[in-house]
One Martini backbone bead per residue (centre of mass of N, CA, C, O) as a GRO file, in nm:
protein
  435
    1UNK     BB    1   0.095   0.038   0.024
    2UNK     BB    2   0.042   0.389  -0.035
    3UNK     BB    3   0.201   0.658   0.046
    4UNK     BB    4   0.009   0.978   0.144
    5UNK     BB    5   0.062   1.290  -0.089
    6UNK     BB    6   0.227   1.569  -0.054
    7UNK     BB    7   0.271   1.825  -0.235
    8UNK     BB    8   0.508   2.111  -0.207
    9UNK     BB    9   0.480   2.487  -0.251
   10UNK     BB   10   0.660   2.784  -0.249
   11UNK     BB   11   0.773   3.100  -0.147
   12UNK     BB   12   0.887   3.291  -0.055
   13UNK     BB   13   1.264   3.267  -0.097
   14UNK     BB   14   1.257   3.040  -0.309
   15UNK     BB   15   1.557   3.031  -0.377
   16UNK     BB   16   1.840   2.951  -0.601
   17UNK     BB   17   2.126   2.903  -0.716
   18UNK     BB   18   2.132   2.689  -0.941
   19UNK     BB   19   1.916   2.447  -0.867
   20UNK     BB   20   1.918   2.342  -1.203
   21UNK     BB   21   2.152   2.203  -1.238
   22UNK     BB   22   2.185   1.920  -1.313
   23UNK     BB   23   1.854   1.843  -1.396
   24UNK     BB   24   1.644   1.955  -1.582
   25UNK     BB   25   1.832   1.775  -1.829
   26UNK     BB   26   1.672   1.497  -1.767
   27UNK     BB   27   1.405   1.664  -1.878
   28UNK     BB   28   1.228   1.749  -2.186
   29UNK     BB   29   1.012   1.927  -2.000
   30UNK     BB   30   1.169   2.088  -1.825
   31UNK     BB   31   1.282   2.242  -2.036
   32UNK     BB   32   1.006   2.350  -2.164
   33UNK     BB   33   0.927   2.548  -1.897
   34UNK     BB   34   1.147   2.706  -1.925
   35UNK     BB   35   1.094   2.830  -2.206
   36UNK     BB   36   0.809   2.908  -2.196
   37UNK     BB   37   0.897   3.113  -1.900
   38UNK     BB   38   1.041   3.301  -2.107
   39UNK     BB   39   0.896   3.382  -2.299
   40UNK     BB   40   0.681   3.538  -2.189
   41UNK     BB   41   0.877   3.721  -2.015
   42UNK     BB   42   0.987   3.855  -2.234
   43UNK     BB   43   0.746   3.960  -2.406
   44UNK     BB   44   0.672   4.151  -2.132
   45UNK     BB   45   0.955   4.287  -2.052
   46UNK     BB   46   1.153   4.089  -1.927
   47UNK     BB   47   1.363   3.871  -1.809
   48UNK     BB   48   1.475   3.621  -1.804
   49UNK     BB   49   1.564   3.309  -1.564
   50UNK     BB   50   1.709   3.056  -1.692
   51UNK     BB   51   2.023   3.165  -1.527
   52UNK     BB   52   1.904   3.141  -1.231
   53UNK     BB   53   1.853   2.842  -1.248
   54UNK     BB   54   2.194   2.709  -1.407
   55UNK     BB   55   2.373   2.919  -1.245
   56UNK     BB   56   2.555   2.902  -0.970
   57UNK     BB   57   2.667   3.226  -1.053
   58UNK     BB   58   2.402   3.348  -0.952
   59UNK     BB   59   2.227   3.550  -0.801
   60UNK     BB   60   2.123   3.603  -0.485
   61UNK     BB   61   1.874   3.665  -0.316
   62UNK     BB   62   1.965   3.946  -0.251
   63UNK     BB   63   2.051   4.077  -0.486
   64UNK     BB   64   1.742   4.054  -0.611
   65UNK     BB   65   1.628   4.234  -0.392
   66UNK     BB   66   1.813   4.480  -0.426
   67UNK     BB   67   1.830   4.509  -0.786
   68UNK     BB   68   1.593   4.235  -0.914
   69UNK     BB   69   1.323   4.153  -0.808
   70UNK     BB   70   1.131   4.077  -1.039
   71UNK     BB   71   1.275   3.807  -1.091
   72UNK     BB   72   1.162   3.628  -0.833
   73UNK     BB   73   0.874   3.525  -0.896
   74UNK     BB   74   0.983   3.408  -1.155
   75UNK     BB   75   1.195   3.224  -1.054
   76UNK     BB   76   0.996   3.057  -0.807
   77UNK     BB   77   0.805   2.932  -1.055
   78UNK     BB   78   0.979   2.797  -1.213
   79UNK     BB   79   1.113   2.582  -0.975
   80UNK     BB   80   0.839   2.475  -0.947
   81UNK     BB   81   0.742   2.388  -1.213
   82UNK     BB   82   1.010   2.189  -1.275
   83UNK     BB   83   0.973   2.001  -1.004
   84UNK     BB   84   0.723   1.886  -1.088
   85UNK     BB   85   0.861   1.759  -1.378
   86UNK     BB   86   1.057   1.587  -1.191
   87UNK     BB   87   0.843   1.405  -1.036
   88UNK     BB   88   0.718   1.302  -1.298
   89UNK     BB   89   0.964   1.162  -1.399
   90UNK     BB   90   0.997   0.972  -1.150
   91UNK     BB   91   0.687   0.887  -1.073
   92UNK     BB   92   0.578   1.114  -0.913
   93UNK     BB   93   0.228   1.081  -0.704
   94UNK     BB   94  -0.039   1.303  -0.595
   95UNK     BB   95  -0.318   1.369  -0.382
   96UNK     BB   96  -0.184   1.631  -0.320
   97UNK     BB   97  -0.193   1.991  -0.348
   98UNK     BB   98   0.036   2.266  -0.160
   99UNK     BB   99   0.054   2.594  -0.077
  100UNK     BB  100   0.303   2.893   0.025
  101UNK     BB  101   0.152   3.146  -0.097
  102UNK     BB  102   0.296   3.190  -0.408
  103UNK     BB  103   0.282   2.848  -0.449
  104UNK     BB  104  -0.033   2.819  -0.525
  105UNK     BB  105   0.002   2.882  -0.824
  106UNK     BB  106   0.164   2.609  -0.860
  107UNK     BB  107  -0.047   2.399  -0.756
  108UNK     BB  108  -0.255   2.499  -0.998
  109UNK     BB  109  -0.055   2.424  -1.247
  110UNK     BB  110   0.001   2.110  -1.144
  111UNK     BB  111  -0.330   2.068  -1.178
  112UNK     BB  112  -0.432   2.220  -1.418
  113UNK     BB  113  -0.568   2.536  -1.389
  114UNK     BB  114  -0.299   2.626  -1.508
  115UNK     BB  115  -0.102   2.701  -1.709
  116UNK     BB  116   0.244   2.815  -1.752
  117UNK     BB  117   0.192   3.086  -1.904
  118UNK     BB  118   0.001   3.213  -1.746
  119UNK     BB  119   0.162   3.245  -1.460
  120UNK     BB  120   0.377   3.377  -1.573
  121UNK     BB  121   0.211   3.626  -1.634
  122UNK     BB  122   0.098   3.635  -1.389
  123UNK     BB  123   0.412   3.739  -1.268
  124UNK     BB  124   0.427   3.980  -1.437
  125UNK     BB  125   0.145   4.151  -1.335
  126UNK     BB  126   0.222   4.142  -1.042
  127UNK     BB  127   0.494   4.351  -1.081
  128UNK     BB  128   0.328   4.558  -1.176
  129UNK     BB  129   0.186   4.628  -1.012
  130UNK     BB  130   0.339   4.689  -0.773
  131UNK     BB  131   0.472   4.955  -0.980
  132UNK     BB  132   0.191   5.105  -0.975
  133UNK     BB  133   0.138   5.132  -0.677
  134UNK     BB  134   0.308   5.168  -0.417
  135UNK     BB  135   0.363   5.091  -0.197
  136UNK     BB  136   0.487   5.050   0.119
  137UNK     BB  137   0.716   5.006   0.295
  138UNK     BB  138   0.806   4.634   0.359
  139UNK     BB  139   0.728   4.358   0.572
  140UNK     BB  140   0.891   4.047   0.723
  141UNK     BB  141   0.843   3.882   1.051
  142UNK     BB  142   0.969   3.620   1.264
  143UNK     BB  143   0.803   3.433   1.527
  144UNK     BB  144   0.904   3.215   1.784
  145UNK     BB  145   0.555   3.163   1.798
  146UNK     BB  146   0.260   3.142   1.850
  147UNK     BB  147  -0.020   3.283   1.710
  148UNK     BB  148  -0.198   3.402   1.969
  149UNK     BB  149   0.058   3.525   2.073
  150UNK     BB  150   0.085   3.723   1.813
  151UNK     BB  151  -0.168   3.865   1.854
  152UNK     BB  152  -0.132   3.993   2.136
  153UNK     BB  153   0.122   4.168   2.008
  154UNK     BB  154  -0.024   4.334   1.806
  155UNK     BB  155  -0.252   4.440   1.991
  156UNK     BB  156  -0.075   4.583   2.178
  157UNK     BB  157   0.083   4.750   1.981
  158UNK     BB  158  -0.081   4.884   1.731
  159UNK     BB  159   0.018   4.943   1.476
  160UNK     BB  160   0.032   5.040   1.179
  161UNK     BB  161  -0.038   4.747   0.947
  162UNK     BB  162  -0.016   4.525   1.171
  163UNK     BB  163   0.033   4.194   1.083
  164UNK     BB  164  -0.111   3.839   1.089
  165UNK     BB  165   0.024   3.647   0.804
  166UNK     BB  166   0.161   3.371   0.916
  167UNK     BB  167   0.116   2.999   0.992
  168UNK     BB  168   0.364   2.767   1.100
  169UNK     BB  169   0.278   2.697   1.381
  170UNK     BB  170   0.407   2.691   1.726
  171UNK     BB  171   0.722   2.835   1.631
  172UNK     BB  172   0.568   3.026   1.413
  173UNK     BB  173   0.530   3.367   1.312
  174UNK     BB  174   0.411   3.622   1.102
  175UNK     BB  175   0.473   3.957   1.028
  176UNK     BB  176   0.302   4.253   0.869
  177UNK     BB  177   0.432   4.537   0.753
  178UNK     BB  178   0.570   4.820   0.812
  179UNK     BB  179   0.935   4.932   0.891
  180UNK     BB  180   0.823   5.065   1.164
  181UNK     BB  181   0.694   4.843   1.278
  182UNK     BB  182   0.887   4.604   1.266
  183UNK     BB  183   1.092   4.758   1.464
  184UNK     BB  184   0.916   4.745   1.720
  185UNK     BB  185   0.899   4.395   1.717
  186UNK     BB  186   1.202   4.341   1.742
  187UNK     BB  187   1.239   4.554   2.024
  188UNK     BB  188   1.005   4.392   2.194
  189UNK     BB  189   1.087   4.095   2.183
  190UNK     BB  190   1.333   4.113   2.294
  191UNK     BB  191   1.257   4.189   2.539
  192UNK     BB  192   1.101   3.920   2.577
  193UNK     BB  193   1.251   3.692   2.455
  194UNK     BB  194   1.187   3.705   2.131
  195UNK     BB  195   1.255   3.583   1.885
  196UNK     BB  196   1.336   3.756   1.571
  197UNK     BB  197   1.305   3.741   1.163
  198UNK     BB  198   1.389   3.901   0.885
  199UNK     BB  199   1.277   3.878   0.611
  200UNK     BB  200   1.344   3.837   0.241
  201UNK     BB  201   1.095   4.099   0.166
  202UNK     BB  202   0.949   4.333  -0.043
  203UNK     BB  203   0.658   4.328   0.138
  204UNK     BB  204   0.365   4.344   0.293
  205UNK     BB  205   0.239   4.051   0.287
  206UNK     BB  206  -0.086   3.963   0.369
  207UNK     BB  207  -0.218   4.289   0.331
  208UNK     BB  208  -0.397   4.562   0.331
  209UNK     BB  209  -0.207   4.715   0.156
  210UNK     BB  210  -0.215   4.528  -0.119
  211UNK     BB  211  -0.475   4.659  -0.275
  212UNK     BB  212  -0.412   4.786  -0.507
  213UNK     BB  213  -0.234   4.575  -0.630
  214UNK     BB  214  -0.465   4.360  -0.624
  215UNK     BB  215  -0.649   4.513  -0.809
  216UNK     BB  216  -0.459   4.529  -1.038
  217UNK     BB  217  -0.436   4.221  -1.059
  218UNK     BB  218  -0.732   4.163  -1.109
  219UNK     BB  219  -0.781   4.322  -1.379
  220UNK     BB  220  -0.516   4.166  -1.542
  221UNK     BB  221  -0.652   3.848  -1.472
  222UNK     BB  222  -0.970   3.802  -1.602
  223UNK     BB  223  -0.898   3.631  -1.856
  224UNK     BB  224  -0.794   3.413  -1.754
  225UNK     BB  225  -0.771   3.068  -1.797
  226UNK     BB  226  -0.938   2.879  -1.495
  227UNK     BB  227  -0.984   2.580  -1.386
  228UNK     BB  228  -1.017   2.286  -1.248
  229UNK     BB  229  -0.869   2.028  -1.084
  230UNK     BB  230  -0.731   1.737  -1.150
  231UNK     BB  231  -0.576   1.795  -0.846
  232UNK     BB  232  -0.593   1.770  -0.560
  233UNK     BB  233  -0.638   2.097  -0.369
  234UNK     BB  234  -0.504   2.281  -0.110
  235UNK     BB  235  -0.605   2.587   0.041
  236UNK     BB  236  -0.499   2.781   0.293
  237UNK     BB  237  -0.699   3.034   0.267
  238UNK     BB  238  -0.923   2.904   0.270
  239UNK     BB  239  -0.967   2.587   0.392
  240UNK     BB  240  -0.933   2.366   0.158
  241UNK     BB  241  -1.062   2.272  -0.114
  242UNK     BB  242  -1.026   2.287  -0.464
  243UNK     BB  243  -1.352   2.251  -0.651
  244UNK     BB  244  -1.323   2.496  -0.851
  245UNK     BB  245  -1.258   2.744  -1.044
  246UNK     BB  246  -1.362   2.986  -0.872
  247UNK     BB  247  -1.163   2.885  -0.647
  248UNK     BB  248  -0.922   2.956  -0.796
  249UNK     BB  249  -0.957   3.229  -0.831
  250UNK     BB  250  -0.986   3.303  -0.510
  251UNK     BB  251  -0.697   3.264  -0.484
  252UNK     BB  252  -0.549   3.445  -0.639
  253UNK     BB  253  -0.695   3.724  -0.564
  254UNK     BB  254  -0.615   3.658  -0.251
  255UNK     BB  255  -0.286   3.619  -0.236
  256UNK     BB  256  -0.172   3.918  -0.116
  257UNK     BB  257  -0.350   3.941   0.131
  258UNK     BB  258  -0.409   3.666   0.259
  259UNK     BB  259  -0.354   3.505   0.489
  260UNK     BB  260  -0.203   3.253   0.616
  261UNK     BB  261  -0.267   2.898   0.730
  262UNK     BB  262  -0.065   2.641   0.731
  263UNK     BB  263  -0.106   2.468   0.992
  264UNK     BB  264  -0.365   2.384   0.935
  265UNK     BB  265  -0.348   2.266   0.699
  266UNK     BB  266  -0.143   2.038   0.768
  267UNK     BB  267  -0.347   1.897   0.984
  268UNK     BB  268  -0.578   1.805   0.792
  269UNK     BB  269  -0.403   1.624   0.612
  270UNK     BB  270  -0.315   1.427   0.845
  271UNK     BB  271  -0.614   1.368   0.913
  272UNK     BB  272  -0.655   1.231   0.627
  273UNK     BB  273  -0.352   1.070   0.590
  274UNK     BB  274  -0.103   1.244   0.547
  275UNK     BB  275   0.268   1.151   0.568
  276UNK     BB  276   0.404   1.278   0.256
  277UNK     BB  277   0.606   1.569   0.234
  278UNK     BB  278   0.710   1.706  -0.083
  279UNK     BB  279   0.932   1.944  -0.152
  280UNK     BB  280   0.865   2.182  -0.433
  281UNK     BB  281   1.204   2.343  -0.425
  282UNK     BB  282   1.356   2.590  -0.296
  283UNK     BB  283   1.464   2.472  -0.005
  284UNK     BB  284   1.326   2.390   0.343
  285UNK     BB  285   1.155   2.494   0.482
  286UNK     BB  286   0.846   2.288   0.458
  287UNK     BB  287   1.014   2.082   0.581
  288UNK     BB  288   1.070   2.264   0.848
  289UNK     BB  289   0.762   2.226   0.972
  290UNK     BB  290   0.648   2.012   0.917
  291UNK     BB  291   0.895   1.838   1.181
  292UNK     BB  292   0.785   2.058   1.384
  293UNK     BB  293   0.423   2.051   1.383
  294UNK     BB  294   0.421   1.741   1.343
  295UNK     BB  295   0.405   1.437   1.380
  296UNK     BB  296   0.629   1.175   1.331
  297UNK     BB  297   0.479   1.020   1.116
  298UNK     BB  298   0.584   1.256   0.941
  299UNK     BB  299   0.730   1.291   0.639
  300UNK     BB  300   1.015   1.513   0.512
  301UNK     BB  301   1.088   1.614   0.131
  302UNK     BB  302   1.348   1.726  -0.042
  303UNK     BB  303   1.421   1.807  -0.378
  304UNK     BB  304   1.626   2.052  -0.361
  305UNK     BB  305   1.839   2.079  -0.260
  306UNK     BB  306   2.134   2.240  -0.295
  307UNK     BB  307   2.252   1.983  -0.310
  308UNK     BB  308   2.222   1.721  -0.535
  309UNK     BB  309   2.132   1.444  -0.680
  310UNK     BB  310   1.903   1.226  -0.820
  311UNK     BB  311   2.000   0.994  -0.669
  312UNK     BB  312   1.949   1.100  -0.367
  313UNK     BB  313   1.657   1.171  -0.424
  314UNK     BB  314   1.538   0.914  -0.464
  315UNK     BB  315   1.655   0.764  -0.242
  316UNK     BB  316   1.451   0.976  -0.048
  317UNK     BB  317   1.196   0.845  -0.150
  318UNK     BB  318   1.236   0.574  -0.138
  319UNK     BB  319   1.256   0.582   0.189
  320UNK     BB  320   0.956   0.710   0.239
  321UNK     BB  321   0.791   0.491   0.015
  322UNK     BB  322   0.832   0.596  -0.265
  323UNK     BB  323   0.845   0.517  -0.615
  324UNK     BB  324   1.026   0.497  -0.852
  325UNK     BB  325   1.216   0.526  -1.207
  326UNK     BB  326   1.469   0.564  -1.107
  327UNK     BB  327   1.844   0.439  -1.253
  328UNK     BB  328   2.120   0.512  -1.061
  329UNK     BB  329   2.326   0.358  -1.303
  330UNK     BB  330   2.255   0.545  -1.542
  331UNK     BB  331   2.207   0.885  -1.498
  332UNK     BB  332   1.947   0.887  -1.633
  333UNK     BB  333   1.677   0.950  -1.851
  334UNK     BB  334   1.475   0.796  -2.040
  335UNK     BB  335   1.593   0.852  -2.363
  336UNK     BB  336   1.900   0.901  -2.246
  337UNK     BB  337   2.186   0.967  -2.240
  338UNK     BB  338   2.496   0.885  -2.085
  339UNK     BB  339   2.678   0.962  -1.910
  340UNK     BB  340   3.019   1.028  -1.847
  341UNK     BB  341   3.247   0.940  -1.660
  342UNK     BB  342   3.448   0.996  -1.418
  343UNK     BB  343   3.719   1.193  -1.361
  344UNK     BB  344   3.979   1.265  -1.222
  345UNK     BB  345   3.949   1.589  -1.227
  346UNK     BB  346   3.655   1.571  -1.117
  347UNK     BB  347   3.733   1.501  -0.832
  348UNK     BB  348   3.937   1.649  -0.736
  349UNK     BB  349   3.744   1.904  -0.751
  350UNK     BB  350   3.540   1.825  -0.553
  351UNK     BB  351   3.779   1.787  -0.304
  352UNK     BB  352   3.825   2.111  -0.341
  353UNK     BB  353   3.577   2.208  -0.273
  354UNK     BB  354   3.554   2.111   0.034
  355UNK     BB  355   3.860   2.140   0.162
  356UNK     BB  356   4.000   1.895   0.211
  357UNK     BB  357   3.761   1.744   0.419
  358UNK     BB  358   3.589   1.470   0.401
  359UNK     BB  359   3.605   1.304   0.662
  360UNK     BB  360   3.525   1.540   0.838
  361UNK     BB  361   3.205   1.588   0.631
  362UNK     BB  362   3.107   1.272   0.717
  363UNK     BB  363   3.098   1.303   1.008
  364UNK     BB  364   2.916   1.543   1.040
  365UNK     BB  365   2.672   1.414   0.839
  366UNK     BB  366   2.626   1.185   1.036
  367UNK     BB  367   2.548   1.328   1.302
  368UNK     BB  368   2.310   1.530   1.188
  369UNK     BB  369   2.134   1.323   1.043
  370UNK     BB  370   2.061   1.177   1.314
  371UNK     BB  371   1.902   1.428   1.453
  372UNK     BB  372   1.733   1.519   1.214
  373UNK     BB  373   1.655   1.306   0.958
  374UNK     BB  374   1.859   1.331   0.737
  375UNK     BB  375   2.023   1.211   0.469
  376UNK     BB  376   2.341   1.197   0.444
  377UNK     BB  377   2.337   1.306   0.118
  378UNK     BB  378   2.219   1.594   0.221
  379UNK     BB  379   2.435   1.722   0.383
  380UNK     BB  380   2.598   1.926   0.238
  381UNK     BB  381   2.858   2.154   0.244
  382UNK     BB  382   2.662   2.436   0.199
  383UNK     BB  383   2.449   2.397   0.336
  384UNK     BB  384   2.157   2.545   0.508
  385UNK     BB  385   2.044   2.509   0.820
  386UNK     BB  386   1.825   2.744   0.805
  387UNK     BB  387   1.750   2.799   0.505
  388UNK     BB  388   1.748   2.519   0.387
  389UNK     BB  389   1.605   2.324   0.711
  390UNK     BB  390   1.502   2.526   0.952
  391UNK     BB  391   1.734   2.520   1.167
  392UNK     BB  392   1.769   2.681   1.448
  393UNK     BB  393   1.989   2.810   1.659
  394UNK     BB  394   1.915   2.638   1.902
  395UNK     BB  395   1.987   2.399   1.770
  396UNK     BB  396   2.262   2.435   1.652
  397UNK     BB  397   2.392   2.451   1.926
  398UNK     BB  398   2.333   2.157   2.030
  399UNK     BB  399   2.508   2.021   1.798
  400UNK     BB  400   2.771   2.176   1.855
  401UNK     BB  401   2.822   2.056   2.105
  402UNK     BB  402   2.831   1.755   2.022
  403UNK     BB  403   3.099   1.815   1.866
  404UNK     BB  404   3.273   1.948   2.083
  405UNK     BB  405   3.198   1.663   2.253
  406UNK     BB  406   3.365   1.492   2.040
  407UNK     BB  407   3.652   1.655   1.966
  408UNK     BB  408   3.746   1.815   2.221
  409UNK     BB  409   3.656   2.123   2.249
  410UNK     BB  410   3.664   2.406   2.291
  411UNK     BB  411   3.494   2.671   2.334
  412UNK     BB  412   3.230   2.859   2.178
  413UNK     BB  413   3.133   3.178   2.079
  414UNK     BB  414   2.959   3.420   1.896
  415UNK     BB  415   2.998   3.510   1.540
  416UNK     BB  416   3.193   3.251   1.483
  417UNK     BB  417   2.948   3.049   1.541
  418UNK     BB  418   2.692   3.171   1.395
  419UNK     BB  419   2.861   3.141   1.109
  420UNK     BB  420   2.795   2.810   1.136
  421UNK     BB  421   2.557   2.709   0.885
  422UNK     BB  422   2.758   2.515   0.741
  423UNK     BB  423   2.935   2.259   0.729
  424UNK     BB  424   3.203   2.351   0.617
  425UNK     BB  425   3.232   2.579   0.842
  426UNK     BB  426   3.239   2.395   1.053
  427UNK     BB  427   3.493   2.231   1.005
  428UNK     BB  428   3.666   2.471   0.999
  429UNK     BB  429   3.596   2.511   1.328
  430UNK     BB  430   3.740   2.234   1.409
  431UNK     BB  431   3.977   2.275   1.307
  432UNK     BB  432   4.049   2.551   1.468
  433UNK     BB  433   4.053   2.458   1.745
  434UNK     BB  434   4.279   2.196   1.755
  435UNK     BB  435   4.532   2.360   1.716
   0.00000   0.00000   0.00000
C-alpha cells in the first residue's frame, strides 16, 4: 500500500541559485518549462530567469532583493513549475497539492488549473501591478511563537498596517506590515526574549496594505482562462479543497492580501492521512515546519536541497515509501544518453571544492543526519542549515555542542559560532578549534 503524499510548492524567498544545474536537463519536458516561462516572460518586457536557476554564479537571493527584484517570483515560480515536472519524470504522483504563499500559484498550475504560461504572465502581472500601485515600504518578521500568542503582541502594540500574516505551526507565525511597525515589533520581542528574524520580502505580503496591487493585479488577469484542478488541491487561505474554477480564481485573487493559515491546513492533511510531504522547490524551509509541526509519523522530503544529484533525491524518496522510475546506474533519464564516467581531475575538483576535508565532512554529515532525521547524503557541505532545512539557532547551538564534545574542542561562542550555519563552515571551525 502507498504511502499518502501531498506535494508542497513553496513561496516567498523559496530561490536559490542554480538550483537546477544538472537537473532539469535530465527530463526534457522540464526543459520545455523552462522555456516556456523564459518566452512569456521576454514577450512582456521582463528579463528570461532560466540563467538564474541554472548558473551556480547567478546572483543570490539578497542580490535580487537590492537589485533585481522584479525576477525573484518569477525565478520561483519556474522552480516550482520545473520541480514539478522532475517528480513526473521520477514517477512521483501526489494525492494532494498544496501551496504556501505564492507557491499557490504553482500548485493550481502542477493541478492542470492555469497553463504554465497564463502563470508566468500572471507573475509578471503581479510585478507590474506592485510597480503600479508603489506600496509602503514593508516586509515580513517571523517571531518563534505560537499563533495565539502572535496576535496578543499585534494587539498590544497597536502599530499602523501590523498584521498577522503567516501562521507556520507552534514555533512561527510571521507578521507583516510596514518598516517602522517591524522594526517596533523586532525591538518588543527582544525585549520579551522572543526570537525576531526579518525574512528576505520585498512588500508586506498578506496584509490589506497591498490592496491597491491586489486590485491592479485582479483587474489584469480577469481574462486569464482558469479550470478547476485535475489533482486535488488543498488552498491555505481558503481553508480547504479547491472544489472548482471559481475556487481556484480566488485563490489568485486573494493570494496577496490573504493571511495564510499554513498550520491548520497541514493538520487537516494529516488528519486525512497524508504521512508524506515531497517539498517542490528551493531551499527547505516547509520540509522544517512539516518536521517541527506534525506528529512524527509525518515525514518530510525536500526535492531540491541546495546540492545533490538525483540520484540522492531519488534515495531519499525511495526511503520514503515513493517508489520511483528513477534508474541510479543509469544517471540520466529513460531515452537519454548516459553521462560519460567522472574522470580524476573531476573527483579531484569535487575534494578541492569541499575543503580537502571529505572525511571530516562525512562525520559532520553523519552526526547531523542522526539527530535532524535527513539521508545524510543531503546533508551537503555548502547547505545552510537555517536557510534551507530550517534549523534554528537555538537547535544548531546545541548540535554543535554534541560536535564540540565529540572531538573535544574548547568552547566557542560569538560571531564565530553563528557565523557556521552550513557543514562546510562548520569542518573549518572544528579544525580551527583543534589546532
Amino acid at each position: 500500500m502507498s504511502v499518502r503524499t501531498a506535494i508542497l510548492f513553496p513561496g516567498q524567498g523559496a530561490y536559490l541559485p542554480g538550483v537546477l544545474a544538472e537537473r532539469a536537463n535530465r527530463f526534457p519536458r522540464a526543459v520545455e518549462v523552462l522555456e516556456t516561462i523564459d518566452e512569456v516572460v521576454t514577450a512582456r518586457g521582463h528579463e528570461p530567469v532560466s540563467a538564474l536557476l541554472l548558473d551556480r554564479d547567478a546572483p543570490s537571493l539578497q542580490d535580487l532583493l537590492e537589485g533585481d527584484s522584479d525576477r525573484l517570483d518569477l525565478a520561483i515560480y519556474a522552480t516550482n513549475a520545473v520541480a514539478a515536472e522532475l517528480l513526473a519524470g521520477l514517477g512521483v504522483r501526489a494525492d494532494v497539492l498544496m501551496g504556501h504563499s505564492f507557491g499557490e500559484f504553482a500548485a493550481l498550475s502542477a493541478a492542470g488549473a492555469i497553463s504554465v504560461a497564463d502563470v508566468a504572465s500572471m507573475a509578471c502581472a503581479r510585478i507590474e501591478a506592485f510597480r503600479r500601485a508603489a506600496p509602503e515600504e514593508g516586509g515580513l518578521v517571523a517571531l518563534d511563537i505560537a499563533a495565539w500568542r502572535a496576535d496578543h503582541l499585534v494587539g498590544l502594540l497597536d502599530e499602523p498596517g501590523l498584521r498577522t500574516a503567516i501562521d507556520n505551526g507552534p514555533g512561527q507565525t510571521v507578521l507583516s506590515g510596514p518598516l517602522p511597525s517591524l522594526k517596533t515589533v523586532e525591538k518588543t520581542a527582544t525585549e520579551l526574549g522572543i526570537r525576531a528574524t526579518r525574512l528576505r520580502a520585498g512588500y508586506a505580503f498578506h496584509n490589506p496594505l497591498l490592496n491597491d496591487a491586489a486590485d491592479l493585479f485582479r483587474q489584469a488577469t480577469a481574462d486569464v482562462v482558469i479550470s478547476a484542478p485535475r489533482t486535488p488541491v488543498f488552498s491555505p487561505i481558503l481553508g480547504r479543497h479547491v472544489v472548482g474554477a471559481e475556487d481556484a480564481r480566488e485563490v489568485v485573487e486573494r493570494n496577496m492580501i490573504a493571511p495564510v493559515p499554513f498550520y491548520d491546513a497541514l493538520l487537516t492533511l494529516f488528519r486525512q492521512g497524508t504521512r508524506l510531504f515531497v517539498e517542490a522547490g528551493a531551499r527547505q524551509a516547509l520540509s522544517g515546519i512539516v518536521r517541527s509541526s506534525l506528529p512524527t509519523a509525518a515525514v518530510a522530503v525536500p526535492l531540491l536541497p541546495s546540492r545533490g544529484d538525483l540520484d540522492g533525491i531519488a534515495a531519499a524518496l525511495d526511503e520514503a515509501g515513493v517508489r520511483t522510475r528513477w534508474q541510479p546506474d543509469d544517471h540520466h533519464a529513460p531515452g537519454e544518453a548516459a553521462d560519460p564516467p567522472e574522470t580524476e581531475p573531476a573527483l579531484a575538483a569535487e575534494d578541492a571544492q569541499s575543503g580537502g576535508r571529505p572525511e571530516l565532512l562525512g562525520e559532520l554529515a553523519a552526526l547531523y543526519a542522526d539527530d535532524l532525521g535527513f539521508p545524510a547524503e543531503m546533508l551537503t557541505a555548502d547547505i545552510d542549515l537555517e536557510a534551507d532545512l530550517g534549523v534554528d539557532s537555538a537547535k544548531q547551538t546545541a548540535l554543535f555542542e554534541r560536535v564540540r564534545r565529540q572531538y573535544r574542542l574548547p568552547d566557542v561562542q560569538g560571531e564565530r559560532r553563528a557565523e557556521a550555519t552550513t557543514l562546510e563552515r562548520i569542518a573549518e571551525l572544528v579544525e580551527e578549534l583543534r589546532r
